[in-house]
C-alpha positions in Angstrom: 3.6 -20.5 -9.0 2.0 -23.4 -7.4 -2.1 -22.8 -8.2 -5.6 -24.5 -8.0 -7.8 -22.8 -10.0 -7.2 -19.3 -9.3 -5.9 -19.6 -6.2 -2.1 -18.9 -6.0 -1.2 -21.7 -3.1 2.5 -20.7 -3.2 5.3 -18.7 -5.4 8.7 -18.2 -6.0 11.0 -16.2 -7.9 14.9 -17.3 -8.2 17.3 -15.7 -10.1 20.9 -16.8 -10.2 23.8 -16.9 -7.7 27.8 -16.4 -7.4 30.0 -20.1 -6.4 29.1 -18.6 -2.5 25.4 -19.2 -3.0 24.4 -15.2 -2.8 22.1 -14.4 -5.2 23.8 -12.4 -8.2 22.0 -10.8 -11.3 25.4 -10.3 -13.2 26.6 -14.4 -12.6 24.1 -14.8 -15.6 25.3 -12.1 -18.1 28.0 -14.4 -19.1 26.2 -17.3 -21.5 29.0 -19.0 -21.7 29.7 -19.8 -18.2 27.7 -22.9 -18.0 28.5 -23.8 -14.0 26.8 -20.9 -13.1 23.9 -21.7 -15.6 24.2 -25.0 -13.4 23.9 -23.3 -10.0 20.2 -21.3 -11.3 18.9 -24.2 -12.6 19.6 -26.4 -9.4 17.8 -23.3 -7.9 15.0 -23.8 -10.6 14.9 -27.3 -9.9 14.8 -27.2 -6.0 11.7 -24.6 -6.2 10.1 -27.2 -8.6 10.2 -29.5 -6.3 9.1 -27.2 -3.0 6.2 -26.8 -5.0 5.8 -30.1 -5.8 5.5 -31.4 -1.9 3.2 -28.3 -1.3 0.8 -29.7 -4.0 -2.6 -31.0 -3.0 -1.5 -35.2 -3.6 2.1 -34.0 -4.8 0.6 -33.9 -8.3 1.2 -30.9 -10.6 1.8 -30.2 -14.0 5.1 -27.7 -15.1 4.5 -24.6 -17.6 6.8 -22.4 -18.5 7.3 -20.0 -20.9 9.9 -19.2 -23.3 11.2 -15.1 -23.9 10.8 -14.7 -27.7 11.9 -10.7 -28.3 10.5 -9.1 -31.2 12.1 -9.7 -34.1 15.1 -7.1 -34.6 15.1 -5.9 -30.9 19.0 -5.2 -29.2 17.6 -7.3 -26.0 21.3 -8.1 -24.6 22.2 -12.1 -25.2 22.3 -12.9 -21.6 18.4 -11.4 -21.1 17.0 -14.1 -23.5 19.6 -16.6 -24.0 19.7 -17.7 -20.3 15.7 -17.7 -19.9 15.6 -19.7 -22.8 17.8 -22.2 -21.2 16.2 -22.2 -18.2 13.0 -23.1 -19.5 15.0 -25.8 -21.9 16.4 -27.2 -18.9 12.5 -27.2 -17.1 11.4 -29.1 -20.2 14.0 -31.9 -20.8 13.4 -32.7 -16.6 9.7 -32.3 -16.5 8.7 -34.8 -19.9 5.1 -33.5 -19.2 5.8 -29.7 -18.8 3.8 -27.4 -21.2 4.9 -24.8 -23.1 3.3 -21.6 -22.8 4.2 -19.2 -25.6 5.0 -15.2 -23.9 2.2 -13.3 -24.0 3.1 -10.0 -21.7 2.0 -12.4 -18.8 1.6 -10.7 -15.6 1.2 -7.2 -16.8 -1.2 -6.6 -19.2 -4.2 -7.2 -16.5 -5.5 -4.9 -13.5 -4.2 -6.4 -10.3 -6.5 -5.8 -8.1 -9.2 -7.5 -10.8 -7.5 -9.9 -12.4 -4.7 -11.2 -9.5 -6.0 -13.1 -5.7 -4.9 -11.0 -3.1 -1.4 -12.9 -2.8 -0.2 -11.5 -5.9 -1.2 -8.0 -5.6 1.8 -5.6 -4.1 0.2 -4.4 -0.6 0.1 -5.8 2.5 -2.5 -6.3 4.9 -6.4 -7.0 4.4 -6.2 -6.4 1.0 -3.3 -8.3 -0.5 0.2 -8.9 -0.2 3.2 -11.8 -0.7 2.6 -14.8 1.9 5.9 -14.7 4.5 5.3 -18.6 3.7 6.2 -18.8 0.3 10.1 -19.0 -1.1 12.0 -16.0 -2.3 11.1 -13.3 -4.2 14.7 -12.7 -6.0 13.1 -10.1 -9.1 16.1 -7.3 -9.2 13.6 -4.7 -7.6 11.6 -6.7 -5.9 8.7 -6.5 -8.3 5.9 -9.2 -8.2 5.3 -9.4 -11.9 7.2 -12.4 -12.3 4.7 -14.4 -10.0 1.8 -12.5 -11.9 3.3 -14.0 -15.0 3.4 -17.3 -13.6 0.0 -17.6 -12.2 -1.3 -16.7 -15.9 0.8 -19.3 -17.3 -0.4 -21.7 -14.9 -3.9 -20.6 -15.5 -2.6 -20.8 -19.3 -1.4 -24.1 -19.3 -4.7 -25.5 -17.2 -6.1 -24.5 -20.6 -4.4 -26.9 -22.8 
């Protein structure tokens, strides 16, 4: 989530993809397999950087957050191991990213209070996704992962 203030000036939501290029939940349920680990970060990385060149001066600063599941929870490996090296990947490229710790982002709020209309799920006058922003990959289509983000961002502008 690219954001000024509490604006939201442009999203994204990757997820990762087979050796084709299609996107693919299930290329990311094997930890091990660290080329496609390589082809979601690349993703991760290229977004970055789309967000970067739509930045007022190209300046930014990263945040990203880190899934920490509750002690004793049967999360499957894959759902917080690759996350976790996602956002370990996002922190060894960006030397200045901040770390925001998990904190229910994007669903604890009211939308229609807490979000700008960009982030809230309908369309027309009263909300809804920009068609100029990048992909919106979430396995249903569900726009909590950009909620998420613009609180970290908002998070981060706190530090």
């Amino acid at each position: 989530m690219l954001r000024l203030g509490a604006e939201a000036l442009y999203g994204w939501t990757v997820g990762p993809v087979d050796v084709s290029g299609q996107p693919s939940p299930s290329t990311a349920d094997n930890v091990h397999d660290l080329a496609a680990f390589g082809r979601y970060m690349a993703r991760v990385v290229q977004a970055i950087e789309e967000s970067r060149r739509r930045a007022p001066g190209g300046a930014m600063t990263v945040a990203c957050r880190v899934v920490m599941p509750p002690f004793g929870s049967q999360i499957p490996l894959a759902d917080r191991l690759i996350p976790r090296q996602i956002a370990a990947g996002v922190l060894g490229r960006e030397l200045s990213a901040m770390l925001v710790r998990a904190d229910h982002h994007g669903n604890r709020r009211p939308i229609k209070e807490h979000y700008p209309p960009e982030l809230r799920p309908t369309k027309g006058p009263t909300g809804g996704r920009p068609g100029t922003w990048g992909p919106c990959e979430a396995r249903r289509g569900e726009r909590d992962h950009e909620r998420a983000a613009h609180d970290i961002a908002g998070g981060a502008s706190c530090l």
